[in-house]
C-alpha positions in Angstrom: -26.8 -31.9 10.2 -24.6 -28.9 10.7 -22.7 -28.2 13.6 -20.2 -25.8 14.7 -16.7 -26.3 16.5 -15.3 -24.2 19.2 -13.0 -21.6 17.0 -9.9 -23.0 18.8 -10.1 -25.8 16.7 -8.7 -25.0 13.1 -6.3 -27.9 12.0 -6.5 -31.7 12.8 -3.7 -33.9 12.4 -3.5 -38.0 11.8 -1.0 -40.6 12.1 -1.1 -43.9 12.0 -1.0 -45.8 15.9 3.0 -46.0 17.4 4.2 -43.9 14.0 5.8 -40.6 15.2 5.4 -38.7 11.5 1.5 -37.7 10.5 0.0 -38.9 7.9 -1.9 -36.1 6.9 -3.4 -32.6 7.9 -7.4 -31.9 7.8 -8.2 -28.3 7.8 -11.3 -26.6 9.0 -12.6 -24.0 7.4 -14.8 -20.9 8.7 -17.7 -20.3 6.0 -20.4 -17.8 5.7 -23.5 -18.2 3.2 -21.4 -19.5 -0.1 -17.7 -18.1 1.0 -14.8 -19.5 2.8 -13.5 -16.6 5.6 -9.7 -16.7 6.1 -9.6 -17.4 9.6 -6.8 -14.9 10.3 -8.4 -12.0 8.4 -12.2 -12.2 7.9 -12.1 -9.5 4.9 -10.2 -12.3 2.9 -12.5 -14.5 1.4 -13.4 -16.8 -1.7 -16.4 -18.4 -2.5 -16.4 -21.8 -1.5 -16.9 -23.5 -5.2 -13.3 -21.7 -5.6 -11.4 -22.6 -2.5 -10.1 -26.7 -3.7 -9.4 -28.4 -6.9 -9.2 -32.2 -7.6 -6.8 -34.5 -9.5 -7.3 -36.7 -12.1 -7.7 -39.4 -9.3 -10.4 -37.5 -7.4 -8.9 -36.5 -4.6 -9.8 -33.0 -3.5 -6.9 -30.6 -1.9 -7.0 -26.7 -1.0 -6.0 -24.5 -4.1 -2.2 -24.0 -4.0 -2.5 -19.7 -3.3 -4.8 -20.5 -0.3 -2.7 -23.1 0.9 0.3 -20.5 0.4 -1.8 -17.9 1.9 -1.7 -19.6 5.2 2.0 -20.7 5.3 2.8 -16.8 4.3 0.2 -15.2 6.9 1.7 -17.0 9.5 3.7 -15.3 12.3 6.8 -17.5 11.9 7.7 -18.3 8.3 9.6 -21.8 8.3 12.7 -22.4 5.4 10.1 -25.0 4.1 7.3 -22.4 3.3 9.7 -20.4 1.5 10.7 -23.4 -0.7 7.1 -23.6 -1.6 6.5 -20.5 -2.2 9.7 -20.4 -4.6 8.4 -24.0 -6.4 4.4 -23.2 -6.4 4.6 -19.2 -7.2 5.8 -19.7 -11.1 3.5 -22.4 -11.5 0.3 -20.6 -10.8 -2.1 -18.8 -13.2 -1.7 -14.8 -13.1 -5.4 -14.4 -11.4 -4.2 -17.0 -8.8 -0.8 -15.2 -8.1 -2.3 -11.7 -7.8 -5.0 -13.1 -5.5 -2.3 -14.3 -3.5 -0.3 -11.1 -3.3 -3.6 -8.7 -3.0 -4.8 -11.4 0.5 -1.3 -11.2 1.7 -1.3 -7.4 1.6 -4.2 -6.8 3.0 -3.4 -9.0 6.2 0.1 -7.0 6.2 -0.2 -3.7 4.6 3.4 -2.5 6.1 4.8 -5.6 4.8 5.3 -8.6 7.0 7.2 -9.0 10.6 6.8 -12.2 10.8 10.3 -13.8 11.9 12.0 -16.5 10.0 12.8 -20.2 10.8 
């Protein structure tokens, strides 16, 4: 069965009952024939077989440049993305880093505006 959510929804968040930190973040994605659509700029996208990776354990997470795209396309860039950026950046592969750098440019080709938290 496949359904589709209202747009507004992009992000749902967890905690455990009377905790007041979350537990963990699921993210929905928009998706077209075989390719995940960056939500904030539908002329970035990756096919899907390419969007997560999975460790040893099997647990699936989003590719670390997608996950960076979205903390760097965001209006307000928190001190916390920018520490990611600085400790994930050196660890990726060349073809993930310039990925990462082409997506960003296209959603800001004058550079970003974005202010700074």
């Amino acid at each position: 069965m496949n359904e589709n959510l209202d747009s507004l929804f992009d992000n749902l968040w967890f905690k455990k009952k009377g905790e007041s930190s979350w537990a963990f973040q699921v993210m929905i994605i928009d998706s077209e024939n075989d390719y995940w659509i960056y939500k904030r700029n539908d002329t970035i996208r990756r096919k899907l077989t390419d969007f997560g990776l999975t460790t040893s354990e099997g647990v699936p997470y989003i590719r670390p440049e997608i996950q960076l795209l979205y903390k760097g396309g965001s209006s307000l860039i928190r001190e916390k993305d920018i520490l990611d950026l600085e400790n994930v950046l050196p660890t990726l592969d060349d073809e993930s880093r310039e990925w990462l750098i082409d997506s960003l440019t296209i959603q800001y080709p004058n550079g970003h505006n974005g202010s700074y938290k």
